[in-house]
C-alpha positions as CSV (number, residue, x, y, z in Angstrom):
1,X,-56.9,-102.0,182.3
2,X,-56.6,-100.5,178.8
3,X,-57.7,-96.6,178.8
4,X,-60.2,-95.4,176.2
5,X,-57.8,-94.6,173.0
6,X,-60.8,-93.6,170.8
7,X,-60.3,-90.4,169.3
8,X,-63.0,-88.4,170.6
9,X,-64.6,-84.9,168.8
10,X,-65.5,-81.9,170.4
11,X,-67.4,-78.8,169.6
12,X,-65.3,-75.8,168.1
13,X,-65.1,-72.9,170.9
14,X,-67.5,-70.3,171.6
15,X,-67.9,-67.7,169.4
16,X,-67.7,-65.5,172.2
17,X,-63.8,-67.0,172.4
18,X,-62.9,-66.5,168.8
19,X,-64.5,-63.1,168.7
20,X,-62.1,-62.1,171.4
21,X,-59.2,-63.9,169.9
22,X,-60.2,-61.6,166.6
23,X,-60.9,-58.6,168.2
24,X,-57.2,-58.8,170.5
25,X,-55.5,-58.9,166.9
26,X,-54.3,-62.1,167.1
27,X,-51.3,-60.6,169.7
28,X,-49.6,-63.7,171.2
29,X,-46.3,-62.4,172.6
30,X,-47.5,-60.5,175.8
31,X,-49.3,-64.5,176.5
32,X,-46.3,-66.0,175.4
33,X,-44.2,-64.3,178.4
34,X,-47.1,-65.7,180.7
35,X,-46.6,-69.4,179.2
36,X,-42.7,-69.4,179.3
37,X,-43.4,-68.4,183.0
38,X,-45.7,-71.7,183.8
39,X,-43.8,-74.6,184.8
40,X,-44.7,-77.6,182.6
41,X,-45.2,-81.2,183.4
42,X,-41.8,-83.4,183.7
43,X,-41.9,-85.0,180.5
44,X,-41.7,-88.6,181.5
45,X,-44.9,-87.6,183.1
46,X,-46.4,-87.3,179.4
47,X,-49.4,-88.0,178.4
48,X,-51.2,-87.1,181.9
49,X,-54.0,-86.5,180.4
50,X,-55.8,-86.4,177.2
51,X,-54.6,-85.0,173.8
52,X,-55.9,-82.0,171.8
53,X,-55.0,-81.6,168.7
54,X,-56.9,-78.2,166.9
55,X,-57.4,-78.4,162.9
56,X,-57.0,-74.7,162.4
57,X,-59.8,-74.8,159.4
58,X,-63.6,-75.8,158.8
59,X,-64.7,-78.6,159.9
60,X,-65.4,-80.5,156.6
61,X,-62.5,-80.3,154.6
62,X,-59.4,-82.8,153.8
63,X,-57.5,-81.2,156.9
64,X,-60.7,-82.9,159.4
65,X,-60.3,-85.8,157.8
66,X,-56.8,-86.4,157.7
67,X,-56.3,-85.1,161.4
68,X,-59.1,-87.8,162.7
69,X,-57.9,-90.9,160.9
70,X,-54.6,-89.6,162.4
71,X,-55.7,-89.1,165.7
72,X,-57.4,-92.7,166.0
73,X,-53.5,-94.7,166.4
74,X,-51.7,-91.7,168.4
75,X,-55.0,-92.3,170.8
76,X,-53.8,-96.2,170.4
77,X,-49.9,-95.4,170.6
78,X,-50.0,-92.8,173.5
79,X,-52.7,-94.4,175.4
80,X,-54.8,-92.0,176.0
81,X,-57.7,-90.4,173.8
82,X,-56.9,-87.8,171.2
83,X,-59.5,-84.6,170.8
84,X,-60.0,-83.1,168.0
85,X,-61.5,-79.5,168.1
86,X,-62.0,-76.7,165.4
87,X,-59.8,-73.1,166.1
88,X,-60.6,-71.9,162.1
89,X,-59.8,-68.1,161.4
90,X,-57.6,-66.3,158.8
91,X,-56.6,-69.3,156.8
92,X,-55.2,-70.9,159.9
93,X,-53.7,-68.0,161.7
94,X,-56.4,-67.9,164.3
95,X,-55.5,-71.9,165.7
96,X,-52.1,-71.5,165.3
97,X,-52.2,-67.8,167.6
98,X,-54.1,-70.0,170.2
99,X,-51.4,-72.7,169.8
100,X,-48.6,-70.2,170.7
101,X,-50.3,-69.3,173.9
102,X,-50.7,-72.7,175.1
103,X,-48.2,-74.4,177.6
104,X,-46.0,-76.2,176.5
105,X,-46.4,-79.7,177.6
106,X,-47.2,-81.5,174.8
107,X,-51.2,-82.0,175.7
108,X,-52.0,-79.3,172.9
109,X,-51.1,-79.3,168.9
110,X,-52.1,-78.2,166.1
111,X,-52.8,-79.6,162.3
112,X,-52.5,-77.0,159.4
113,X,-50.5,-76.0,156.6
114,X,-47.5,-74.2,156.4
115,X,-48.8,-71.0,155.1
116,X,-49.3,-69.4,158.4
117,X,-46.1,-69.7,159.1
118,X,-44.5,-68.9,155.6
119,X,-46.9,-66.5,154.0
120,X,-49.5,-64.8,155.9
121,X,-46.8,-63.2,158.5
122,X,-45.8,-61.6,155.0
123,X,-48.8,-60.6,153.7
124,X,-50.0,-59.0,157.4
125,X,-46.9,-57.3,157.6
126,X,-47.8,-57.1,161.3
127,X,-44.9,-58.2,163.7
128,X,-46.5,-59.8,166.1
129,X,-48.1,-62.2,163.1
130,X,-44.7,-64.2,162.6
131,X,-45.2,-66.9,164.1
132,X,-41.8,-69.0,163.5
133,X,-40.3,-68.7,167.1
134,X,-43.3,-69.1,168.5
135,X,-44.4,-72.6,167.4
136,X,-42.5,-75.9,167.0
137,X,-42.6,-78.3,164.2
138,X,-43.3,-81.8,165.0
139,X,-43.8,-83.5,161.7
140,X,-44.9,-83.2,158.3
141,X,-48.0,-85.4,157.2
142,X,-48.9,-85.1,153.8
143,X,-48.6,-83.0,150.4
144,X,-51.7,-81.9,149.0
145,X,-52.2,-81.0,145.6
146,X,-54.2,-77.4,144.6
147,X,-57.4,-78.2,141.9
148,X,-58.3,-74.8,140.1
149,X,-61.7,-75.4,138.9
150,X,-64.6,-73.5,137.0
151,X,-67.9,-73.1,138.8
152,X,-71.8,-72.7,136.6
153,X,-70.6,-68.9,136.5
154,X,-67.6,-69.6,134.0
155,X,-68.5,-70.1,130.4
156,X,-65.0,-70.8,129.7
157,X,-63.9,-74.1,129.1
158,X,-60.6,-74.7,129.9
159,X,-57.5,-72.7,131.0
160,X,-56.8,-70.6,127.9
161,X,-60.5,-69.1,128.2
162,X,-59.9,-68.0,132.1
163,X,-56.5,-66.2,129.9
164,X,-58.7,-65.0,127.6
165,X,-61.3,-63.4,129.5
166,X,-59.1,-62.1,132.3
167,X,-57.5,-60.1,129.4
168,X,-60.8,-59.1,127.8
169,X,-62.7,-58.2,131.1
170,X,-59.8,-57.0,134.0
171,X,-61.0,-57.5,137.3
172,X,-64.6,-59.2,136.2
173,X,-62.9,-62.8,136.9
174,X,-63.7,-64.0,140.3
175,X,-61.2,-66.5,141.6
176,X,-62.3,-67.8,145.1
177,X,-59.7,-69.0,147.8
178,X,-60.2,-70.8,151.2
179,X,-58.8,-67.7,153.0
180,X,-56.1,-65.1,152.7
181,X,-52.9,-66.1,152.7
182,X,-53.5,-69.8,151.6
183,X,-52.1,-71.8,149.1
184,X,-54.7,-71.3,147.0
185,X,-54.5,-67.4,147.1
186,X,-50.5,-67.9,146.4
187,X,-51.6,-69.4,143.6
188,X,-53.7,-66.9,142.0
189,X,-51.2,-64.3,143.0
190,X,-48.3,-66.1,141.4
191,X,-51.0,-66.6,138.0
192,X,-52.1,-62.7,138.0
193,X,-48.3,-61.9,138.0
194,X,-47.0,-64.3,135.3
195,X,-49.6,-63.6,132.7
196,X,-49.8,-59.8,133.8
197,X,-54.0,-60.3,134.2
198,X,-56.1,-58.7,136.7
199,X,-58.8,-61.7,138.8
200,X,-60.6,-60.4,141.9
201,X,-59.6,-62.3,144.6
202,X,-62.7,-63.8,147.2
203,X,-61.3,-65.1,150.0
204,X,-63.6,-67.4,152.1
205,X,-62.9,-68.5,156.1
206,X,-62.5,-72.3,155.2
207,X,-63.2,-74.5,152.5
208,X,-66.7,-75.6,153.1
209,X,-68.3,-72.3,152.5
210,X,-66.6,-71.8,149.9
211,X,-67.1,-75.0,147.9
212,X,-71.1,-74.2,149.0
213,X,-70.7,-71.0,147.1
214,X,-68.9,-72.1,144.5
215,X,-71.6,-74.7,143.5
216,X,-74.4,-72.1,143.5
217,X,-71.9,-70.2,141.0
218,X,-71.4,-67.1,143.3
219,X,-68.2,-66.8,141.7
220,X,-66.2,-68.2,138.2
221,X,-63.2,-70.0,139.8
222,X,-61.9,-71.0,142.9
223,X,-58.8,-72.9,144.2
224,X,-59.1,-75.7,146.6
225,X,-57.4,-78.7,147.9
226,X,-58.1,-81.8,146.2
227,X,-60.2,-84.1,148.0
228,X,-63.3,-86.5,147.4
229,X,-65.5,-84.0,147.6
230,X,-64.5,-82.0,144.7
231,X,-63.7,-85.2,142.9
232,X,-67.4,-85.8,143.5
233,X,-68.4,-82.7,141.9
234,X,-66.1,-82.7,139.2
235,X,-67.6,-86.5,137.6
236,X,-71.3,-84.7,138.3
237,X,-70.2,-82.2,136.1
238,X,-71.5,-79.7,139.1
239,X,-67.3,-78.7,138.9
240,X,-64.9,-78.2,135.8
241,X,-61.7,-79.1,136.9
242,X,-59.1,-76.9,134.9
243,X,-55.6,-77.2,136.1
244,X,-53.9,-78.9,139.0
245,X,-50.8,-77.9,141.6
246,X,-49.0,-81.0,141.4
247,X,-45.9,-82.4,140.7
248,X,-47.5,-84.7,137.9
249,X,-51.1,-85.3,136.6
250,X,-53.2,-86.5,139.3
251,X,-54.7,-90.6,138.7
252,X,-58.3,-88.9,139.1
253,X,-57.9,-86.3,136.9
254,X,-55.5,-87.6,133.9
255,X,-56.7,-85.2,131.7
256,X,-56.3,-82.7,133.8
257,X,-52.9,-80.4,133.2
258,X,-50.9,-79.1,135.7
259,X,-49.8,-75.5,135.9
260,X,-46.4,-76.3,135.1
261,X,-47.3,-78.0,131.8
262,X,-49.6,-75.3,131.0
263,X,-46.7,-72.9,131.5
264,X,-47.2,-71.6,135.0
265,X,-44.3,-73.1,136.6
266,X,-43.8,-71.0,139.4
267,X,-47.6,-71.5,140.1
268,X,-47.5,-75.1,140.4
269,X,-47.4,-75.3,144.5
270,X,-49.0,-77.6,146.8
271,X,-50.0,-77.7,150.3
272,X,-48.0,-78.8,152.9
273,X,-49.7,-80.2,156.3
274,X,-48.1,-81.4,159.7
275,X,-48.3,-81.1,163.2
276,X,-47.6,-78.4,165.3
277,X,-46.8,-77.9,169.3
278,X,-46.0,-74.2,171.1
279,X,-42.2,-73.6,171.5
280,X,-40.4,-75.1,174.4
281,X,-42.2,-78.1,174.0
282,X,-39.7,-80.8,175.5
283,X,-37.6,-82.1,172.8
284,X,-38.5,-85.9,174.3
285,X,-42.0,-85.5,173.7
286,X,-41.5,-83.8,170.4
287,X,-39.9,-86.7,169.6
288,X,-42.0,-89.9,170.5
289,X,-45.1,-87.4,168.9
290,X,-42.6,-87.4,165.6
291,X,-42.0,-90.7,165.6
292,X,-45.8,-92.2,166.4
293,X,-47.1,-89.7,163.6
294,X,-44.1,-91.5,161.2
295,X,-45.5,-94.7,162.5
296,X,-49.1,-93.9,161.6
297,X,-47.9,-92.7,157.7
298,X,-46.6,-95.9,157.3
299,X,-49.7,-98.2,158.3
300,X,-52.0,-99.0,156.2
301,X,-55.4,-97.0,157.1
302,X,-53.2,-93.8,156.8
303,X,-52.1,-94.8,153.3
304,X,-54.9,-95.6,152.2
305,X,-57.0,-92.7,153.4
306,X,-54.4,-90.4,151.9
307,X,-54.2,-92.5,148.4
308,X,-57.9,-92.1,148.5
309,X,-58.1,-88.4,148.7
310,X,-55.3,-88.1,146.6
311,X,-53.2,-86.6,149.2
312,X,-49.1,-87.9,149.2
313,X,-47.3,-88.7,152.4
314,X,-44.9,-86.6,153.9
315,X,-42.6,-88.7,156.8
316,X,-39.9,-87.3,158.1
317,X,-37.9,-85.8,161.3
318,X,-39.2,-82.6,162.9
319,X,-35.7,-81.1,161.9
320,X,-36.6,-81.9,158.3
321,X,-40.0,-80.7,158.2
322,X,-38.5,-77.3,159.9
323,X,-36.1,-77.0,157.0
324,X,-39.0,-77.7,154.4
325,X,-40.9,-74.4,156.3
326,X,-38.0,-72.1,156.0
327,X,-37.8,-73.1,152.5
328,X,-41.3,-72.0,151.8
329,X,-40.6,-68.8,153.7
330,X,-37.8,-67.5,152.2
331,X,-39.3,-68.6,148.3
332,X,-42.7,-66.6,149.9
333,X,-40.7,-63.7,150.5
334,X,-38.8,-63.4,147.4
335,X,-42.5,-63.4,146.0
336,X,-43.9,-60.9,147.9
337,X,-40.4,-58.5,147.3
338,X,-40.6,-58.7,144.2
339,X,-44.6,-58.0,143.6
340,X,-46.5,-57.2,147.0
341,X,-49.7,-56.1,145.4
342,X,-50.4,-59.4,143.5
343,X,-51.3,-60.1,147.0
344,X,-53.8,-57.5,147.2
């Protein structure tokens, strides 16, 4: 008889748990001795058991949704169900810590970015926050463009006024990210340094609260990921969408510039998102979870639900998607070299 593939959700941990995870620092590498010690399942033994895979942000957000449509045909694939939890904290940091701590037998991932690996270990500039050695790539899923947009608080209207009044008023700009050390604060960092102007940074713990905020106008800008949500906001006119981190003009927003034409090359990143599993994973299992996740980008329902939230595909082989992160990391680290306190 079939087993139950459907992807099932679970509540995120106890605060109790995160607090502790918080309060210990995010140090890993003293639990990372205890996991290389356990002995892990034989691998053609895998799946024995059900899947978790942790979105390391709010629930929410474009990261939720992708990871559940994704988890629905590795459920159906791997034949077993797929749970998807919460581990938010630090722009991702917090999940991925808790990933690196976990055994290594291919019942526990991780969806998130690539900025926890390639930009807040250099912001910390704590050694036990560089994560590289400690997690494994599995596979890339999907470029996601940045949206900067202007909230009620801006009376702005477009790009050359948040210029203007950052030059006229240092520091009374408010640009809001999802978290330190996100895409969306490398953007503003990499903005502040090219045109030399001074916008406080508010960094929020995900990208629901901060969207929240941002629609009350507790703050003149933010930087998000694009996503129907925001699209919403932006054709109520609740949202002013003023520049995008994309490759080209998004088909939502044509009108819409992105940094690059606006002269802000270097500013012009997007997020990348895959899928995560603790060092010393079994290379057979971080195989078949590459090639199932490949499998799902190509189907339709994946396609579409990433053409709907304007979100771009990412296939590709674990060894690729690895490259792609040390990239980021070493272009991250000229960055921060060069001007560390555009980060403050």
């Amino acid at each position: 008889m079939k087993k139950n593939t459907r992807a099932f959700q679970m509540s995120p941990g106890a605060g109790l748990h995160r607090r502790r995870l918080l309060a210990a620092g995010l140090a890993w590498p003293a639990a990372g001795v205890a996991q290389l010690a356990a002995p892990a399942p034989s691998p053609a033994d895998w799946p024995a058991r059900p899947l978790r895979l942790w979105v390391v942000y709010p629930a929410g957000g474009v990261s939720d949704t992708i990871a559940r449509a994704l988890a629905d045909p590795l459920s159906d694939a791997l034949q077993v169900p797929v749970i998807v939890e919460h581990r938010p904290g630090a722009g991702g940091s917090v999940g991925i810590d808790a990933l690196a701590r976990s055994a290594p037998d291919g019942h526990t991932l991780a969806f998130s970015a690539i900025t926890p690996l390639t930009l807040h270990p250099l912001i910390a500039r704590l050694a036990h926050a560089d994560r590289l050695d400690a997690v494994a790539p599995v596979a890339s899923v999907m470029h996601t463009p940045v949206l900067i947009a202007a909230t009620p608080a801006f009376t702005g209207t477009d790009w050359g006024g948040v210029l203007q009044q950052a030059r006229a008023r240092p520091g009374n700009l408010r640009w809001a990210s999802s978290g330190i050390a996100t895409t969306g604060h490398l953007v503003l960092a990499q903005v502040r340094a090219l045109a030399g102007v001074d916008i406080t940074h508010v960094p929020y713990q995900g990208g629901g609260p901060q969207l929240n905020d941002a629609l009350g106008g507790q703050f003149e800008l933010l930087s998000t990921n694009v996503a129907a949500l925001q699209l919403r906001y932006i054709a109520q006119g609740r949202l002013r969408a003023l520049a995008v981190g994309a490759p080209a003009r998004l088909p939502a927003l044509p009108d819409v510039p992105t940094l690059a034409e606006l002269g802000f090359a270097p500013a012009n990143r997007d997020s990348l998102f895959g899928v995560f599993a603790p060092q010393g994973t079994p290379r057979r299992i971080v195989r078949r979870l590459n090639a199932e996740i490949n499998r799902a980008l190509a189907g339709a329902p994946m396609r579409e639900r990433l053409q709907q939230s304007n979100n771009l595909p990412a296939p590709g082989s674990a060894e690729a998607f690895a490259r792609e992160i040390e990239l980021d990391r070493r272009r991250n680290a000229a960055l921060v070299a060069r001007d560390p306190r555009a980060f403050d």
